[in-house]
ZANUZA-399388 format. One record per atom (N, C-alpha, C): x, y, z negated; atom name; residue number from 1; residue in one letter. Coordinates in Angstrom, 1 decimal. Atoms other than C-alpha are relative to their C-alpha. Example, Ala and Ser with C-alpha at 12.3 -4.5 7.8 and 13.67 -1.06 7.14 Angstrom:
<sites>
0.9, -1.2, 0.0, N, 1, A
12.3, -4.5, -7.8, CA, 1, A
0.9, 1.2, 0.0, C, 1, A
-0.9, -1.1, 0.0, N, 2, S
13.7, -1.1, -7.1, CA, 2, S
-0.8, 1.1, -0.8, C, 2, S
</sites>
This chain:
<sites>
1.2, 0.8, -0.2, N, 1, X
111.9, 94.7, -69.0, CA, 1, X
-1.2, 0.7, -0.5, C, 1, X
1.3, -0.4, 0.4, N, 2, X
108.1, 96.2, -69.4, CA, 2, X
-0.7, -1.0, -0.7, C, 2, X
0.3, 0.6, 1.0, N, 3, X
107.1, 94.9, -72.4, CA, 3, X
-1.5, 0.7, -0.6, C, 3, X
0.9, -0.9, 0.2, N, 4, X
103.5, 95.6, -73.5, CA, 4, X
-0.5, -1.0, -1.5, C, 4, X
0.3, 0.5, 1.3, N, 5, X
102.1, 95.0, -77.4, CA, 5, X
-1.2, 0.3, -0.4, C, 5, X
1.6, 0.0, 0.9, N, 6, X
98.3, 94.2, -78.5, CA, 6, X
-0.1, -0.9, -1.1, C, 6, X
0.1, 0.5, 1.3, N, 7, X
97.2, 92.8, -81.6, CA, 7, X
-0.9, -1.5, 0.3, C, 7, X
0.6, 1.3, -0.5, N, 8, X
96.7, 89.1, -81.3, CA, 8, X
-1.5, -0.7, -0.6, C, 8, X
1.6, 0.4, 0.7, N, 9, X
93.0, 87.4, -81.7, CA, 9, X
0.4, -1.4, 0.0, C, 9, X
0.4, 1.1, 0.4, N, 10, X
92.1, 83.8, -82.2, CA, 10, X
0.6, -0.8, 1.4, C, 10, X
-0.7, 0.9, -1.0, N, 11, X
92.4, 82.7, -78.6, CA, 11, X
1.6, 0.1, 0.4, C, 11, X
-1.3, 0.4, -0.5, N, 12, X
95.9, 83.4, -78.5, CA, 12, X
0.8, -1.2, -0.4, C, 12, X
-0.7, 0.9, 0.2, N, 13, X
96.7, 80.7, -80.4, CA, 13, X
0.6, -1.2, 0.1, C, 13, X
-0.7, 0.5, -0.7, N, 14, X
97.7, 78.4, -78.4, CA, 14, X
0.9, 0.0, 0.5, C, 14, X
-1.1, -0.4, -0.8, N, 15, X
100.0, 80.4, -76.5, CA, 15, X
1.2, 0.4, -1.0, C, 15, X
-1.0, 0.0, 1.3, N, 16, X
101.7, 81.6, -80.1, CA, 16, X
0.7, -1.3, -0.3, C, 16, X
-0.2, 1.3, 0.2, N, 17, X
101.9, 77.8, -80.7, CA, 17, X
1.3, -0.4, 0.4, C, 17, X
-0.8, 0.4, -0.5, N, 18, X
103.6, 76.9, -78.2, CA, 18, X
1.2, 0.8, -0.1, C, 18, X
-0.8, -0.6, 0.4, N, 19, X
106.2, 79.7, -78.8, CA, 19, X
0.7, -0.1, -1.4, C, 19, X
-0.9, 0.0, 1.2, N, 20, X
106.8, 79.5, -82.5, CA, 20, X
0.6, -2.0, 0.0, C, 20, X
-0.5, 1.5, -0.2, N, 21, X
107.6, 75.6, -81.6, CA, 21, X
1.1, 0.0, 0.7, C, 21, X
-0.9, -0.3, -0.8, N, 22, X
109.9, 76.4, -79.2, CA, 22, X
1.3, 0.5, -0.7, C, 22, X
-0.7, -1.0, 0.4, N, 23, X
111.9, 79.3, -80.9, CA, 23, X
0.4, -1.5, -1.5, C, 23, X
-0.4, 0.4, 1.3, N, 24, X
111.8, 77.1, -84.1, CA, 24, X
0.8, -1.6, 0.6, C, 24, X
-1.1, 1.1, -0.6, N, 25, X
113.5, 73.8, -82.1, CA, 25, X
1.2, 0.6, 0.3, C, 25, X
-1.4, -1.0, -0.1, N, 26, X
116.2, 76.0, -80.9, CA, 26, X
0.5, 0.5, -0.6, C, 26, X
-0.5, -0.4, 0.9, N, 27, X
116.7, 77.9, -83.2, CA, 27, X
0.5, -0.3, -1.6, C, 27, X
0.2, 0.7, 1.3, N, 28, X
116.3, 75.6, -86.4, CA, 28, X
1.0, -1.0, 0.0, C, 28, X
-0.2, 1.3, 0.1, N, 29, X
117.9, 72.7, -84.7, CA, 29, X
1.6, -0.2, -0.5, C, 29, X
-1.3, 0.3, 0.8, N, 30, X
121.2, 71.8, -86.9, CA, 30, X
0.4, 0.3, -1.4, C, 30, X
0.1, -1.2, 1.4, N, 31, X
119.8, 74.2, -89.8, CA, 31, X
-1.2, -0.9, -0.7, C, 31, X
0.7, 0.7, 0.5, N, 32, X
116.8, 72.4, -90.5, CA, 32, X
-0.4, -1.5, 1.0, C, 32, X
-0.5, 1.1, -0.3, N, 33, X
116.5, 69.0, -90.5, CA, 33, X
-1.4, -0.9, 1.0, C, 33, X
1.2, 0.4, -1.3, N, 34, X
115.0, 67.0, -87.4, CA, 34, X
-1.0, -0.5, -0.2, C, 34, X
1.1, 0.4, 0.3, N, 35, X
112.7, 65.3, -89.2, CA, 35, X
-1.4, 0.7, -0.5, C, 35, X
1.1, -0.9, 0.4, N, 36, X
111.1, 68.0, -90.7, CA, 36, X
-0.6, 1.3, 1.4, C, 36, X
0.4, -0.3, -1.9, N, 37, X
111.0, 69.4, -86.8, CA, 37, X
-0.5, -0.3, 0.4, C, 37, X
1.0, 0.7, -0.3, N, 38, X
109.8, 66.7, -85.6, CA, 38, X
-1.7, 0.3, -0.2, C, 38, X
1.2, -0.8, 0.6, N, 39, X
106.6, 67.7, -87.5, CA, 39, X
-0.9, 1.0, 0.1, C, 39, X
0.1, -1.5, -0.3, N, 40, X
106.8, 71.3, -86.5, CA, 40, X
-1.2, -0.2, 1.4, C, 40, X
0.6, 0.3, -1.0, N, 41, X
104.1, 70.6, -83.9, CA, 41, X
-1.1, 1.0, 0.9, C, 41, X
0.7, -0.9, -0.9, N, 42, X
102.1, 72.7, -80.9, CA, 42, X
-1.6, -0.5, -0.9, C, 42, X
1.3, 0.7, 0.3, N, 43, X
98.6, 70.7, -82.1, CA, 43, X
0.4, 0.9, -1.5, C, 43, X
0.3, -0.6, 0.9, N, 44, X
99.5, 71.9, -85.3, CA, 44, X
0.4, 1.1, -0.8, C, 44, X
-0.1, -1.4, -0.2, N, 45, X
100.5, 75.2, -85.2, CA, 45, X
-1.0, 0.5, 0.7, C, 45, X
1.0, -0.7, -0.1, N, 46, X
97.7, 76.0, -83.1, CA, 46, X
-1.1, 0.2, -0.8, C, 46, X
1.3, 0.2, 1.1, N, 47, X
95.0, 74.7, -85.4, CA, 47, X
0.8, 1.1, -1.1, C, 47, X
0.0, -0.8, 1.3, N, 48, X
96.7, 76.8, -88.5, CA, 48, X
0.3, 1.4, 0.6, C, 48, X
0.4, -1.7, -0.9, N, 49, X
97.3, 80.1, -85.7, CA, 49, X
-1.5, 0.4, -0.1, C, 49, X
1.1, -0.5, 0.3, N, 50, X
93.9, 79.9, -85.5, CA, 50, X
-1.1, 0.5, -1.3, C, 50, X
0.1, -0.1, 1.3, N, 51, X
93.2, 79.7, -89.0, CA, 51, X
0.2, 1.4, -0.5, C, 51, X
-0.6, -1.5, 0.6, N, 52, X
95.4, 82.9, -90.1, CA, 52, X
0.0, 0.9, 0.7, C, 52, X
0.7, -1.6, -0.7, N, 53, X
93.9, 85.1, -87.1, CA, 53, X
-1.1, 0.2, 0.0, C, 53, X
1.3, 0.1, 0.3, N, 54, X
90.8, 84.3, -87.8, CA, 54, X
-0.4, 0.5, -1.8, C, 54, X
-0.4, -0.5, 1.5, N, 55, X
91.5, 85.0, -91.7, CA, 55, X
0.2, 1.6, -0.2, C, 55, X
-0.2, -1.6, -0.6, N, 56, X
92.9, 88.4, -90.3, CA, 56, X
0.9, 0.5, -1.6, C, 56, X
-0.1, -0.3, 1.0, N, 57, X
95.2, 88.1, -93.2, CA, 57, X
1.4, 0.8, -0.4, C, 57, X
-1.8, -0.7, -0.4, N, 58, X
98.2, 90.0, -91.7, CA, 58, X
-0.4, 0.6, 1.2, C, 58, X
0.0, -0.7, -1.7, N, 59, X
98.8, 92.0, -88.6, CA, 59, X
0.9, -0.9, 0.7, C, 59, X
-0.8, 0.8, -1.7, N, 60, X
99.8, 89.7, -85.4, CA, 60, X
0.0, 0.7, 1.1, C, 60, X
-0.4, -0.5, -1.3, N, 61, X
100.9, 91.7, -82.3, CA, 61, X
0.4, -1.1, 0.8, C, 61, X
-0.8, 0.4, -1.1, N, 62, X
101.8, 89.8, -79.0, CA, 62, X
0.6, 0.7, 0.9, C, 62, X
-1.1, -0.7, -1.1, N, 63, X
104.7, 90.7, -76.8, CA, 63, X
-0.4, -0.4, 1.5, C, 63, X
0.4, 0.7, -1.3, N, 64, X
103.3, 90.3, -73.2, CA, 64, X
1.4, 0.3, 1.3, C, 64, X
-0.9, -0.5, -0.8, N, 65, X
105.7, 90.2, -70.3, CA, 65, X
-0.2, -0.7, 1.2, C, 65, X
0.5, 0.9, -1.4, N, 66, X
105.6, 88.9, -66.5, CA, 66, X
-1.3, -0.4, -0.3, C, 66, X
1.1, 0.1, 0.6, N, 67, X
102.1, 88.6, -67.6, CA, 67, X
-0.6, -0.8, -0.4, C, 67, X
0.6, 1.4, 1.0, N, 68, X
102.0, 86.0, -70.1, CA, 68, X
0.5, 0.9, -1.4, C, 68, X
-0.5, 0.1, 1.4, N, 69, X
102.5, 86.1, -74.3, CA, 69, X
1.9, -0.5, 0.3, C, 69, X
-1.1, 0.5, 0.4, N, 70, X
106.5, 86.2, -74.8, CA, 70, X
-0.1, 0.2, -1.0, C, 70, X
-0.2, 0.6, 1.5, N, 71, X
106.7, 86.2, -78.1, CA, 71, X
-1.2, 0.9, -1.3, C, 71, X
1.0, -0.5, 1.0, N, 72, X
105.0, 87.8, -81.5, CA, 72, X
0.6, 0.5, -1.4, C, 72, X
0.0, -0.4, 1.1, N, 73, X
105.3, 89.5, -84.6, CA, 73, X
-0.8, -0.1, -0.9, C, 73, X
1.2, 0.0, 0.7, N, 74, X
103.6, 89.4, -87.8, CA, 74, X
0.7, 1.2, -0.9, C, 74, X
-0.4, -1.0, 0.6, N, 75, X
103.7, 92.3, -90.2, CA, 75, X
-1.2, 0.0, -1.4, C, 75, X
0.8, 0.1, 0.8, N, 76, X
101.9, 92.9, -93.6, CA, 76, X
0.6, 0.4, -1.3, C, 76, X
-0.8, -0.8, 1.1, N, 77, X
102.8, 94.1, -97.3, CA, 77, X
0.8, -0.8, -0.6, C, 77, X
-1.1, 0.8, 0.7, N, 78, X
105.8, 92.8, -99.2, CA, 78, X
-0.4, -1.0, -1.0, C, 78, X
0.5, 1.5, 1.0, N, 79, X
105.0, 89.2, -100.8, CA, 79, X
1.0, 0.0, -1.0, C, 79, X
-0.9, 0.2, 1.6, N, 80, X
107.9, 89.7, -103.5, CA, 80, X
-0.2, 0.2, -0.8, C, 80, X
0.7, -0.4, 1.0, N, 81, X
106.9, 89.9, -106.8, CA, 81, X
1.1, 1.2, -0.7, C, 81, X
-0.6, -1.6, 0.1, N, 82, X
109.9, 92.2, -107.4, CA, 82, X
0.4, 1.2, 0.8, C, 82, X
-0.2, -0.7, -1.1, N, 83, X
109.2, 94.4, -104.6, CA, 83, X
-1.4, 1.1, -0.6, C, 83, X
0.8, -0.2, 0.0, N, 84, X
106.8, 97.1, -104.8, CA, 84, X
-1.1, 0.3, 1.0, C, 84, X
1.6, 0.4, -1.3, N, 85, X
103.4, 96.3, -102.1, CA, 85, X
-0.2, 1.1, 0.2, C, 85, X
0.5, -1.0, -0.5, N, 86, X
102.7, 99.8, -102.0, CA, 86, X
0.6, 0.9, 0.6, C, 86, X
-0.9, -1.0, -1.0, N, 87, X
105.6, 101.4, -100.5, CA, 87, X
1.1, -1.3, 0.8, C, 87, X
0.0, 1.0, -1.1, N, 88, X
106.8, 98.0, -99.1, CA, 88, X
-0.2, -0.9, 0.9, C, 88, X
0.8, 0.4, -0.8, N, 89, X
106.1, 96.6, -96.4, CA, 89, X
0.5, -1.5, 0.5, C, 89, X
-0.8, 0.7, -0.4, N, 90, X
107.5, 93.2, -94.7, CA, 90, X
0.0, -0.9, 1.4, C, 90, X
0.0, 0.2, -1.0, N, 91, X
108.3, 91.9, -91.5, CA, 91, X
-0.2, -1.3, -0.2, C, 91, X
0.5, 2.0, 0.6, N, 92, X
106.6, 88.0, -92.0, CA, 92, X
0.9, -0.8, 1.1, C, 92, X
-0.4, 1.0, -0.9, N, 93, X
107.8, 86.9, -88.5, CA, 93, X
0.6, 0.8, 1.0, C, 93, X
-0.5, -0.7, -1.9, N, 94, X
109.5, 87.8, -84.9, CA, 94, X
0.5, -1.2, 0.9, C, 94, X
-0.7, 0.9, -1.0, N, 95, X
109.6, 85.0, -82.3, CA, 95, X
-0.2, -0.1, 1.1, C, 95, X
-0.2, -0.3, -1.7, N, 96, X
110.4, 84.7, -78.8, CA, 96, X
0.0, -1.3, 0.4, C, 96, X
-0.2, 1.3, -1.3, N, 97, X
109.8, 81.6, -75.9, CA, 97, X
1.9, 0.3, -0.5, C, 97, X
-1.4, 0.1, -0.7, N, 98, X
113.9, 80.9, -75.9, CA, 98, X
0.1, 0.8, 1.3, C, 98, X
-0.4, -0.6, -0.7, N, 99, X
114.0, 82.1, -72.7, CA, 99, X
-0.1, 1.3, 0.7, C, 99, X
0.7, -1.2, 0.5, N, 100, X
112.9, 85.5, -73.6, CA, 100, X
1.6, 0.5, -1.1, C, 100, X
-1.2, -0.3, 0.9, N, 101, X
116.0, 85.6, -75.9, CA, 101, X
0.9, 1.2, 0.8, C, 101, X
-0.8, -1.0, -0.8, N, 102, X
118.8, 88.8, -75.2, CA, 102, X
-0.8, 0.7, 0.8, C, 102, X
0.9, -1.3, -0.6, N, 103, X
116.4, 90.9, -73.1, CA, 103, X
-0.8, 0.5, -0.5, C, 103, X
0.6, -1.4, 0.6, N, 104, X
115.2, 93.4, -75.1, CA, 104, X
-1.5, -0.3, -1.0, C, 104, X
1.2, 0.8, 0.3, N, 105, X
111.8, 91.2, -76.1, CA, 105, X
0.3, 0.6, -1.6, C, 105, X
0.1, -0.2, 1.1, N, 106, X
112.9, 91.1, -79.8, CA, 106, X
0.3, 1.1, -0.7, C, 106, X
-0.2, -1.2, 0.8, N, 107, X
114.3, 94.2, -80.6, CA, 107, X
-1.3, 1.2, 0.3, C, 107, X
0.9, -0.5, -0.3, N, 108, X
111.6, 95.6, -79.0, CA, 108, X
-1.4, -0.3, -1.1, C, 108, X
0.8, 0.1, 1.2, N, 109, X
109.3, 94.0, -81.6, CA, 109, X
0.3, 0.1, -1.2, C, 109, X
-0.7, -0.1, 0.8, N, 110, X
111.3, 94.5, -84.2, CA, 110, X
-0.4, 1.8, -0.2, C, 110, X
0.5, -1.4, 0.1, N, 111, X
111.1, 98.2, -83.6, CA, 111, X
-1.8, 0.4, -0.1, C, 111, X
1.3, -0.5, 0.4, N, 112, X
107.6, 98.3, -83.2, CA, 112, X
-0.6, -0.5, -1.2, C, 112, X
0.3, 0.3, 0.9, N, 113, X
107.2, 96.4, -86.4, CA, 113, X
-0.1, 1.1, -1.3, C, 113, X
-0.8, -1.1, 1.1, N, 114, X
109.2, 99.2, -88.2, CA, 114, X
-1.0, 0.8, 0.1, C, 114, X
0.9, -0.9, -0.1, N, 115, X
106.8, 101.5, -86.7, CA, 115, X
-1.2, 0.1, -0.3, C, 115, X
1.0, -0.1, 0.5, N, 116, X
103.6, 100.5, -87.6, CA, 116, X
0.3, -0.4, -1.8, C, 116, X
-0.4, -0.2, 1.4, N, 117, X
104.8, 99.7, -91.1, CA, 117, X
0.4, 1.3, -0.4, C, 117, X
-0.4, -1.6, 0.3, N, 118, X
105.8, 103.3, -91.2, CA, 118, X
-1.2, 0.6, -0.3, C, 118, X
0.8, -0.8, -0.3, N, 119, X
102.9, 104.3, -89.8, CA, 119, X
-1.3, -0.2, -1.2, C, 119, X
1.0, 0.6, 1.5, N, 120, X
100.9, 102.4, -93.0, CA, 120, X
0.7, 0.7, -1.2, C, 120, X
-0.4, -0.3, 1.2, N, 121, X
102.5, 104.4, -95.3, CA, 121, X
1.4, -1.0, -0.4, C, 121, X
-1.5, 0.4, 0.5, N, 122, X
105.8, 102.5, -96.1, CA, 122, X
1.2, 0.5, 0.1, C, 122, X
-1.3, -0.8, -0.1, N, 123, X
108.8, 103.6, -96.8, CA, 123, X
1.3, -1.1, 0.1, C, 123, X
-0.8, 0.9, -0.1, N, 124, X
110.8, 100.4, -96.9, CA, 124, X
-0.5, -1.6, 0.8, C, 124, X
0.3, 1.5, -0.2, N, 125, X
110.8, 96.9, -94.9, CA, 125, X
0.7, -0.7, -0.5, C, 125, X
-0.8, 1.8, 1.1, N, 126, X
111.8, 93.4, -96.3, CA, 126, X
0.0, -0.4, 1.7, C, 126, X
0.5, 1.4, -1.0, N, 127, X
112.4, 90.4, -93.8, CA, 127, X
1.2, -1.1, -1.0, C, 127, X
-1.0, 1.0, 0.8, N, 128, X
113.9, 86.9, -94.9, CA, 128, X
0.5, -0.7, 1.3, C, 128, X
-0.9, 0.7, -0.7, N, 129, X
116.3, 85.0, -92.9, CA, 129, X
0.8, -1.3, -0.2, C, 129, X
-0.6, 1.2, 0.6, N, 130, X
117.6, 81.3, -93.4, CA, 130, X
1.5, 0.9, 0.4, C, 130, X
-1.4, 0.1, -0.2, N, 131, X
121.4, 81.5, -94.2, CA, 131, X
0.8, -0.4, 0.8, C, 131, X
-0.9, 0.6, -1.1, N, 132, X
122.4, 79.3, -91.9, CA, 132, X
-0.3, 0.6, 1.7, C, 132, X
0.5, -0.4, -1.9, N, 133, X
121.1, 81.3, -88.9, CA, 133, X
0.5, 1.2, 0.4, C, 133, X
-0.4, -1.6, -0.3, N, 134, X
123.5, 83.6, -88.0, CA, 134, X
-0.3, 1.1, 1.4, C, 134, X
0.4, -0.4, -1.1, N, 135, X
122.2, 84.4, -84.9, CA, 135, X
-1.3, 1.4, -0.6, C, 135, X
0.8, -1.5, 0.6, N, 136, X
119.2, 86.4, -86.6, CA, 136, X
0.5, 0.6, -1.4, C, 136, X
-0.6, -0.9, 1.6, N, 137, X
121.2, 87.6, -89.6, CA, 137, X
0.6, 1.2, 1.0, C, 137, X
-0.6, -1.1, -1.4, N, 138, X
123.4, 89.4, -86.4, CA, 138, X
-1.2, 0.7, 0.4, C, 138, X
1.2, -1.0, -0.9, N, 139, X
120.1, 90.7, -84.6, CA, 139, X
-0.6, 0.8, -1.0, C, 139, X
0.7, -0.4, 1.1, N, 140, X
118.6, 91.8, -87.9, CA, 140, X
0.9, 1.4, -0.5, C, 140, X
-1.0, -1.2, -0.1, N, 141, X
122.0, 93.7, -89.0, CA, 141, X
0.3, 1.2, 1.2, C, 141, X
0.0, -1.4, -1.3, N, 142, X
122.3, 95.5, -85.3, CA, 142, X
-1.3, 0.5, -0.3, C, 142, X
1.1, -1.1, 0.3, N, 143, X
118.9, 97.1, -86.2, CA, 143, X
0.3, 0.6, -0.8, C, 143, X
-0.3, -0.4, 1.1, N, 144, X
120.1, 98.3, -89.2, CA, 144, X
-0.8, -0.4, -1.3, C, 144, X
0.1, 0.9, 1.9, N, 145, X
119.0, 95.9, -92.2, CA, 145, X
0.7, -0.6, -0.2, C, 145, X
-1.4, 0.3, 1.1, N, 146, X
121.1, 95.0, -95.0, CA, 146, X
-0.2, -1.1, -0.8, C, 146, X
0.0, 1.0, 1.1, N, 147, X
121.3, 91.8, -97.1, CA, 147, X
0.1, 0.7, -1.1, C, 147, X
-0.1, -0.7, 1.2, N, 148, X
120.1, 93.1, -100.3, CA, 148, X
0.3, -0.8, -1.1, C, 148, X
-0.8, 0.4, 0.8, N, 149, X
121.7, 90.4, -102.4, CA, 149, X
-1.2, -1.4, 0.0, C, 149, X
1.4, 0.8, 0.2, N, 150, X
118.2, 88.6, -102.9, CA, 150, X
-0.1, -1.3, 0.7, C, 150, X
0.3, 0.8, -0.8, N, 151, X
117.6, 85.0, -102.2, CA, 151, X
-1.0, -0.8, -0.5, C, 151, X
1.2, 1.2, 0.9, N, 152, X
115.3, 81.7, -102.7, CA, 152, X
0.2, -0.8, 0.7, C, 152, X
-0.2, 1.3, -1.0, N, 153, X
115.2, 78.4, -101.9, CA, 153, X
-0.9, -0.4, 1.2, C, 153, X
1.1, 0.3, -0.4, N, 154, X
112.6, 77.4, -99.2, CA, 154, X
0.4, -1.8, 0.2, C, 154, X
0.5, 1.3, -0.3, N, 155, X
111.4, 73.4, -98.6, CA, 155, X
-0.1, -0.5, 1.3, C, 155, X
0.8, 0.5, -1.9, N, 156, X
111.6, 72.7, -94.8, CA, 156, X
1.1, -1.0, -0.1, C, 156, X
-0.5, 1.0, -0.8, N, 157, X
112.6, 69.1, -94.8, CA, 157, X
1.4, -0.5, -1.3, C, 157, X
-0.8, -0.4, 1.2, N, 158, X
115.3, 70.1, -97.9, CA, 158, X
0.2, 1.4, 0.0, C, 158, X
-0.8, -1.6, 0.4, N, 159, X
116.4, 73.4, -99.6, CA, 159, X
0.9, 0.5, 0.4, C, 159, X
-0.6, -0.5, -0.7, N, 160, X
117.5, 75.7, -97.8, CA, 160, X
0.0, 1.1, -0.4, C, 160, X
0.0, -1.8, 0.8, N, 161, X
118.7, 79.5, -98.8, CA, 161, X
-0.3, 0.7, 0.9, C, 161, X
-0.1, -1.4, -1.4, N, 162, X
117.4, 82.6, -96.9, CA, 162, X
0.3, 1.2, -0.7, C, 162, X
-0.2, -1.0, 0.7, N, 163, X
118.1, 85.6, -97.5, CA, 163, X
-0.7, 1.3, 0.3, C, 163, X
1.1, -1.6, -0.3, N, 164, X
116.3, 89.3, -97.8, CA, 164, X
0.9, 0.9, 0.4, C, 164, X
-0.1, -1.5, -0.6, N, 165, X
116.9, 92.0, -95.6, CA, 165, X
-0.9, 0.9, -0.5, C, 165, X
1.4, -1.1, 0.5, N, 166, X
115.7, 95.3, -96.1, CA, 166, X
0.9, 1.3, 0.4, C, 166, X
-0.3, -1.4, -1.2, N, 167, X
115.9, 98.9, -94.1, CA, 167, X
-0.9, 0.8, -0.8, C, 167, X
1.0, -1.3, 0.4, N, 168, X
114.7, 102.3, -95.3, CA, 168, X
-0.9, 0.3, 1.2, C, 168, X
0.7, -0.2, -1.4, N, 169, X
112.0, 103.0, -92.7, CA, 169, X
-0.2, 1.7, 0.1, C, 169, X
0.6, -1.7, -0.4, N, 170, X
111.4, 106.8, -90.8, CA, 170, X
-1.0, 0.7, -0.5, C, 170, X
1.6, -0.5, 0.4, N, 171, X
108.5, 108.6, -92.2, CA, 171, X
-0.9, 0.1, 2.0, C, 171, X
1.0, -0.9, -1.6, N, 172, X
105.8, 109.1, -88.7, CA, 172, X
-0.7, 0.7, -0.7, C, 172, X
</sites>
């Protein structure tokens, strides 16, 4: 699939919206709990997309394909306080429409995630993954990142564990 990657603005937000709502119903649904789904909403995901590309307080890439937004990336320096920001870097996000799933969409941003994080000087990425989701614990490991032992609780709806990945990255 011809997959093409620009750095998302303000008006995409909408179209992100409606994807991280999607991806996170499907993907979420049995892991986190419906009520706090329920909630998960296009109206309000767009309003706070707009917010944090307008903020410009991370790198957003969109994955364009058949020539719409399939899915999106976010990328930026490592938020762990026992990590070190200046040579790590961490992958915040990677989601796809569902039906964008298995064709190349996510690894394809996944790889280019690695790459501009490289290309910023890093030498290591992070990403977190709920536990219960073995579907991206699998896609995360076929790239080659490793559950580095590390976890925390997150709040969506109740406590739930994720866990840290983390890959040595290429030098560019």
């Amino acid at each position: 699939m011809d997959t093409n990657l620009r750095r998302a603005v303000p008006a995409d937000a909408p179209a992100l919206a409606v994807i991280h709502v999607a991806a996170w119903h499907e993907a979420y649904r049995g892991i986190v709990p419906g009520s706090y789904l329920e909630q998960f909403t296009v109206e309000v995901r767009t309003r706070r997309f707009r917010e944090f590309l307008s903020a410009d307080s991370a790198e957003t890439y969109v994955a364009e394909a058949d020539g719409r937004i399939v899915g999106f990336l976010t990328i930026g320096g490592c938020r762990d306080s026992d990590m070190d920001s200046r040579t790590t870097g961490e992958i915040w996000g990677i989601y796809l429409s569902p039906q964008y799933w298995r064709r190349g969409v996510g690894r394809f941003l996944c790889e280019q995630g690695q790459n501009l994080l490289a290309s910023r000087g890093f030498t290591t990425a992070t990403l977190w993954v709920l536990e219960a989701n073995s579907q991206a614990s699998g896609f995360y490991e076929a790239t080659g990142f490793k559950a580095d032992g590390t976890t925390k609780q997150l709040p969506l709806g109740t406590n739930l564990t994720a866990v840290r990945y983390r890959k040595n990255l290429a030098p560019i």
